[in-house]
FILOZA-245878 format. One line per field, with one value per atom (N, C-alpha, C, CB): atom name; x negated, y, z. Coordinates in steps of 0.2 Angstrom, whole numbers. Each point is the difference from the previous one (the first is absolute). Glycine has a CB too. Layout:
name c(CA,...)
xx c(X,...)
yy c(Y,...)
zz c(Z,...)
END
This chain:
name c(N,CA,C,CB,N,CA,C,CB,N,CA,C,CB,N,CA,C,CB,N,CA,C,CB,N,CA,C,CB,N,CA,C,CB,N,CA,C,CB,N,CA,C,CB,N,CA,C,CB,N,CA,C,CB,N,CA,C,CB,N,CA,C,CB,N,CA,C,CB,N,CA,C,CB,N,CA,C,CB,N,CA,C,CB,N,CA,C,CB,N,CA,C,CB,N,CA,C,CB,N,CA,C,CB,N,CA,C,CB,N,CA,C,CB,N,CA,C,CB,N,CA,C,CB,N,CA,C,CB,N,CA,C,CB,N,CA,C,CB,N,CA,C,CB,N,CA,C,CB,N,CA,C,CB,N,CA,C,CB,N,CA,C,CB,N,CA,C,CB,N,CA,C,CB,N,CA,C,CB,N,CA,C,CB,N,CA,C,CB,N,CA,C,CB,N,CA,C,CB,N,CA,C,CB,N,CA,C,CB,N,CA,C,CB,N,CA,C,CB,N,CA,C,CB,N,CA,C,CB,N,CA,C,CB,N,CA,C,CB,N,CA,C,CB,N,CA,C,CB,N,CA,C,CB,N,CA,C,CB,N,CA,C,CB,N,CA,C,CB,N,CA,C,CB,N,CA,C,CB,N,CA,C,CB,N,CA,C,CB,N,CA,C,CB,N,CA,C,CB,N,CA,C,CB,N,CA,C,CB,N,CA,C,CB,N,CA,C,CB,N,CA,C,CB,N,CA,C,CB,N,CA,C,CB,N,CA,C,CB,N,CA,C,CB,N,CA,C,CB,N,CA,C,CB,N,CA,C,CB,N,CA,C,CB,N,CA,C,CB,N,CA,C,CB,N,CA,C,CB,N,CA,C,CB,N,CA,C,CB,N,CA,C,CB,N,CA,C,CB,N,CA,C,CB,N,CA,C,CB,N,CA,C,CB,N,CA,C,CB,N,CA,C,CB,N,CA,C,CB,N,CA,C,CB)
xx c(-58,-4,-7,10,-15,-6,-3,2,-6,-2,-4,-2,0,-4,8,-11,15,6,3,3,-2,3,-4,4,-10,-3,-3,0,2,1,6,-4,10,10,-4,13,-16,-1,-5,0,-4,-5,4,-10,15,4,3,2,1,2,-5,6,-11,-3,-5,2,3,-4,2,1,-5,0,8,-13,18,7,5,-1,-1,5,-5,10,-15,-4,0,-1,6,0,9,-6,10,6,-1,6,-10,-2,-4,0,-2,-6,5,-14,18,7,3,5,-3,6,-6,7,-13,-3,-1,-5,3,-1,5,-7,13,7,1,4,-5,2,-6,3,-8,-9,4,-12,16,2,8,-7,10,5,-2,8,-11,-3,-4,-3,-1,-2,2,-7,11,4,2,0,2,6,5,-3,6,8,3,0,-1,2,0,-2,-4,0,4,-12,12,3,8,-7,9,9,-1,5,-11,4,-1,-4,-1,1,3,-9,12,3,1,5,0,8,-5,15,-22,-3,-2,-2,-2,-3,4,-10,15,3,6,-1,1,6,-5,5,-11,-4,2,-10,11,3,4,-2,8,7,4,-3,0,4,5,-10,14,5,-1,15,-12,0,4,2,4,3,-5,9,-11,-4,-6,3,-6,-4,2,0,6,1,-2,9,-5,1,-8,15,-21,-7,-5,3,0,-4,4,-7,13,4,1,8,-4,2,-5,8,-15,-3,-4,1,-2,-2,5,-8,15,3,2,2,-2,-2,-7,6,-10,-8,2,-8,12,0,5,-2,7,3,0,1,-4,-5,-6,3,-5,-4,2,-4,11,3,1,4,-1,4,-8,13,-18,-5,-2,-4,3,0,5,-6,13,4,0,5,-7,-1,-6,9,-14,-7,-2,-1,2,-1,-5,5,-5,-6,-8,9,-7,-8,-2,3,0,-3,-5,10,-5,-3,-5,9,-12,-6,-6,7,-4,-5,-3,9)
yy c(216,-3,-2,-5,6,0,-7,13,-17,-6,0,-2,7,3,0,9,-9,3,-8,15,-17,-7,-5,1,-1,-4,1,-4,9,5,-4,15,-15,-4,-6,4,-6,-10,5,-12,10,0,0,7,-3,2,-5,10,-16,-5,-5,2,0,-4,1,-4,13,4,-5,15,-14,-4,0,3,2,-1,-7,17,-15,-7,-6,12,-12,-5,-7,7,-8,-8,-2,1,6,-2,-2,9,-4,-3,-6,12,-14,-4,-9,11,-9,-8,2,-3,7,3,-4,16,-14,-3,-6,8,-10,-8,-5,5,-3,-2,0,3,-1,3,-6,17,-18,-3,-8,12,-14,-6,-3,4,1,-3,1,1,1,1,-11,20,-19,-5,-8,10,-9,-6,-2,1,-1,-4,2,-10,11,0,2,2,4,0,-4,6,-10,-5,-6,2,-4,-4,0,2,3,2,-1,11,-8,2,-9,16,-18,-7,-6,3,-1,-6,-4,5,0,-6,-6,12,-9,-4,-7,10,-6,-6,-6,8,-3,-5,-5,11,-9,-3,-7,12,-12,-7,-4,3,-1,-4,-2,5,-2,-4,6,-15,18,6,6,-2,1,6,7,-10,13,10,2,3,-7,-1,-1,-4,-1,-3,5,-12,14,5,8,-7,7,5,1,0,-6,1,-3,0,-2,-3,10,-18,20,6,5,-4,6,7,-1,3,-5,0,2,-7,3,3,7,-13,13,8,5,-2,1,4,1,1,-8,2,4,-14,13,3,9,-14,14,8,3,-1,-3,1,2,-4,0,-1,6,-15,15,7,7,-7,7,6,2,-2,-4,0,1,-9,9,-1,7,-14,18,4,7,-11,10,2,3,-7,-1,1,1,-5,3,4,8,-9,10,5,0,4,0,-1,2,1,3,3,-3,10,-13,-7,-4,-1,-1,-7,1,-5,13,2,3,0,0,4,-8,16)
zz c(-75,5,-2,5,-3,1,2,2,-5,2,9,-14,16,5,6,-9,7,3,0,-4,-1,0,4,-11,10,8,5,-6,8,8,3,-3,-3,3,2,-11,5,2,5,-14,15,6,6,-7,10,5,2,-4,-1,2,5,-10,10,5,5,-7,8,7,5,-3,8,6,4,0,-1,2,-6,5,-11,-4,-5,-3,8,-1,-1,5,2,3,-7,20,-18,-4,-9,11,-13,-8,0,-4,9,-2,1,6,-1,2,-5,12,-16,-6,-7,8,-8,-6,0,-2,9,2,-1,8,-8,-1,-7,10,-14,-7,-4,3,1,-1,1,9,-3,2,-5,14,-15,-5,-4,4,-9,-7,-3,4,1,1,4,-3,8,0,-2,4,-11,-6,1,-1,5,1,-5,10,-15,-6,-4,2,-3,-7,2,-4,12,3,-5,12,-10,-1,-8,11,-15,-6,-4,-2,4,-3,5,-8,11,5,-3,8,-14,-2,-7,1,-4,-2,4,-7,12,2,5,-1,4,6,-7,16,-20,-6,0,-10,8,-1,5,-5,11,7,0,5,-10,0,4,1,2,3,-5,8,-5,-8,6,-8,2,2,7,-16,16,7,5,-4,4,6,4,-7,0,-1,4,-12,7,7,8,-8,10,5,5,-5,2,1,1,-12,5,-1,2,-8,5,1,7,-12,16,7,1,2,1,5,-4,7,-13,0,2,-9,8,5,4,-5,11,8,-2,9,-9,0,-2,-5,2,-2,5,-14,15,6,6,-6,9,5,0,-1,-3,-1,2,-8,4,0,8,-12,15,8,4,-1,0,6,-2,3,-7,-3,1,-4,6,1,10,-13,15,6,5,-3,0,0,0,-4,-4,-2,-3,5,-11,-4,2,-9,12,5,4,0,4,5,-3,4,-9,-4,-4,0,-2,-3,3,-6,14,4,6,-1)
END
Protein backbone atom coordinates (compact mmCIF):
# COMPACT_ATOMS: atom_id res chain seq x y z
CA UNK A 1 0.00 0.00 0.00
CA UNK A 2 1.02 3.29 -1.09
CA UNK A 3 0.42 6.33 1.30
CA UNK A 4 -1.48 7.96 -1.86
CA UNK A 5 -3.75 4.83 -1.65
CA UNK A 6 -4.12 4.73 2.18
CA UNK A 7 -5.63 8.20 2.08
CA UNK A 8 -7.91 8.06 -0.86
CA UNK A 9 -9.68 4.60 1.93
CA UNK A 10 -9.57 7.49 4.70
CA UNK A 11 -10.78 10.23 2.51
CA UNK A 12 -13.91 7.86 1.34
CA UNK A 13 -15.09 7.84 4.72
CA UNK A 14 -16.38 11.08 4.36
CA UNK A 15 -17.84 11.19 0.78
CA UNK A 16 -21.06 12.65 0.94
CA UNK A 17 -23.13 9.04 1.15
CA UNK A 18 -21.09 7.92 4.87
CA UNK A 19 -20.74 11.27 6.00
CA UNK A 20 -23.43 11.91 8.57
CA UNK A 21 -22.91 8.05 9.87
CA UNK A 22 -18.96 8.43 10.67
CA UNK A 23 -19.33 11.81 11.95
CA UNK A 24 -22.45 10.30 15.05
CA UNK A 25 -20.04 7.18 15.10
CA UNK A 26 -16.86 9.72 16.08
CA UNK A 27 -19.02 12.04 17.86
CA UNK A 28 -20.09 9.18 20.12
CA UNK A 29 -16.71 7.74 20.56
CA UNK A 30 -15.76 11.94 21.06
CA UNK A 31 -18.81 11.86 23.95
CA UNK A 32 -17.94 8.61 25.93
CA UNK A 33 -14.26 8.96 25.82
CA UNK A 34 -14.88 12.25 27.72
CA UNK A 35 -17.76 11.82 29.89
CA UNK A 36 -15.90 9.79 32.74
CA UNK A 37 -17.85 6.95 32.79
CA UNK A 38 -14.85 5.08 32.66
CA UNK A 39 -13.01 6.66 35.48
CA UNK A 40 -16.28 6.74 37.15
CA UNK A 41 -16.37 2.70 37.34
CA UNK A 42 -12.71 2.27 37.76
CA UNK A 43 -12.46 4.37 40.96
CA UNK A 44 -15.88 4.06 42.30
CA UNK A 45 -14.91 1.59 44.92
CA UNK A 46 -12.11 4.22 46.09
CA UNK A 47 -14.06 7.13 46.27
CA UNK A 48 -17.70 5.97 47.16
CA UNK A 49 -15.55 3.65 50.13
CA UNK A 50 -14.84 7.28 51.87
CA UNK A 51 -18.81 7.35 51.94
CA UNK A 52 -19.07 4.25 53.93
CA UNK A 53 -20.44 2.56 50.94
CA UNK A 54 -19.05 -1.17 50.61
CA UNK A 55 -18.39 -2.94 47.12
CA UNK A 56 -21.95 -4.47 47.37
CA UNK A 57 -23.80 -1.40 47.56
CA UNK A 58 -21.55 -0.30 44.85
CA UNK A 59 -22.59 -2.60 42.64
CA UNK A 60 -25.73 -2.21 42.62
CA UNK A 61 -25.39 2.23 42.63
CA UNK A 62 -22.86 1.71 39.41
CA UNK A 63 -22.98 -1.97 37.74
CA UNK A 64 -26.86 -2.30 37.51
CA UNK A 65 -27.58 0.64 35.84
CA UNK A 66 -24.63 0.42 33.27
CA UNK A 67 -26.21 -2.81 32.47
CA UNK A 68 -29.85 -1.71 32.02
CA UNK A 69 -27.97 1.18 29.83
CA UNK A 70 -26.09 -1.58 27.69
CA UNK A 71 -29.07 -3.36 27.63
CA UNK A 72 -31.42 -1.15 26.85
CA UNK A 73 -29.14 -0.21 24.05
CA UNK A 74 -28.85 -3.42 22.58
CA UNK A 75 -33.04 -3.78 22.42
CA UNK A 76 -33.51 -0.38 20.74
CA UNK A 77 -31.01 -1.17 18.56
CA UNK A 78 -32.31 -4.68 17.79
CA UNK A 79 -35.61 -3.02 17.16
CA UNK A 80 -34.75 -0.07 15.31
CA UNK A 81 -31.97 -1.07 13.47
CA UNK A 82 -28.78 0.17 13.16
CA UNK A 83 -29.28 2.20 9.91
CA UNK A 84 -32.21 4.16 11.31
CA UNK A 85 -30.47 5.36 14.19
CA UNK A 86 -27.49 6.62 11.94
CA UNK A 87 -29.40 7.99 9.21
Amino acid sequence: WRASQVLGHVLDMFSDKTRRPVLIGLGLCFLTAFSGSNTLIYFASSVFSDFGITAQDLVWLVGVPNLLGAVAALVLMDRWGRRPLLT
